[in-house]
C-alpha positions in Angstrom: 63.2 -20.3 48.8 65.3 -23.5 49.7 64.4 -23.4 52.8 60.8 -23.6 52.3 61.2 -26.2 50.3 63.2 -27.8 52.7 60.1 -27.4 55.1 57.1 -27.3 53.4 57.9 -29.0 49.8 56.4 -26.0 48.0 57.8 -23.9 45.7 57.3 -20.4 45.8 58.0 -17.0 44.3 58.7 -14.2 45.8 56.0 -11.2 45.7 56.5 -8.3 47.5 59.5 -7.7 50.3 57.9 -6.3 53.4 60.2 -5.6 56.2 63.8 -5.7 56.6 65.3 -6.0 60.5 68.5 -6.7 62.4 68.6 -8.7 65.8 70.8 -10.5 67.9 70.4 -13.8 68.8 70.6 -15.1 72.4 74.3 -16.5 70.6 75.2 -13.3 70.3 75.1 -14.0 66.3 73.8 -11.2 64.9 71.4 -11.5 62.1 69.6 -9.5 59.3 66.2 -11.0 58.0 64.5 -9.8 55.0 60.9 -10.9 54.9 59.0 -11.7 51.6 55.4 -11.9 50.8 55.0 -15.1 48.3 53.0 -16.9 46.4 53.4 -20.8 46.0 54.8 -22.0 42.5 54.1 -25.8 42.8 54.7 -28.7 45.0 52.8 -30.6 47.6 52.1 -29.4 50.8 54.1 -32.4 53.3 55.3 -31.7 57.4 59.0 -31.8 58.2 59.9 -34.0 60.2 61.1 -30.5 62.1 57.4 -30.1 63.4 54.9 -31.6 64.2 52.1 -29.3 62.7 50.8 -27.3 59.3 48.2 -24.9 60.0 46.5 -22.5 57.2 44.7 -19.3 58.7 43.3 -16.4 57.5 45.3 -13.7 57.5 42.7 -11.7 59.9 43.3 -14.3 62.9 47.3 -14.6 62.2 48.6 -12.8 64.8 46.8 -14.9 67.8 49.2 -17.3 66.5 52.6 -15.4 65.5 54.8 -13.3 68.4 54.6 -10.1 68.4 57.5 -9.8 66.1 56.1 -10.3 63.4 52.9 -8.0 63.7 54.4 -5.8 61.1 54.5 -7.9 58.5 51.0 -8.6 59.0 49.9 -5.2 58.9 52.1 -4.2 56.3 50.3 -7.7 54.3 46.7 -6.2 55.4 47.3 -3.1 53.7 48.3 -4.6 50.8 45.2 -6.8 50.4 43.1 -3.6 51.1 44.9 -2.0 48.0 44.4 -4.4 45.9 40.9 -5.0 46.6 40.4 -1.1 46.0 
């Protein structure tokens, strides 16, 4: 959560975990990452000055722009909108 503030200057709440997975970095650090579906609290959406770009999408066209990776979490977030629309 701190860190998206830190990034994006929202606030958010978690919703839903979706995937839990272990990696190594090429550091040889290895590192578990819990993912979270979330929904923004408040705030106003600014840029860090870590990037140099915001981009909203549709969830339908996400994955041109994510790595393989994170696929998963998309489909597991697709399925969960197709639930709730049910």
């Amino acid at each position: 959560m701190r860190e998206i503030r830190e990034e994006t200057g929202l606030y958010i709440i978690p919703q839903n975990p979706l995937s839990v997975r272990h990696f190594k970095r090429d550091d040889d650090q290895i590192i578990t990452m819990i993912t979270f579906f979330c929904k923004p609290n408040r705030g106003y959406l600014k840029i860090s000055k870590e990037h140099s770009e915001i981009k909203w999408q549709e969830l339908d066209n996400v994955k041109e722009d994510l790595t393989e990776f994170f696929h998963k979490e998309i489909d597991i977030l697709n399925q969960l909108n197709t639930k709730s629309k049910s």
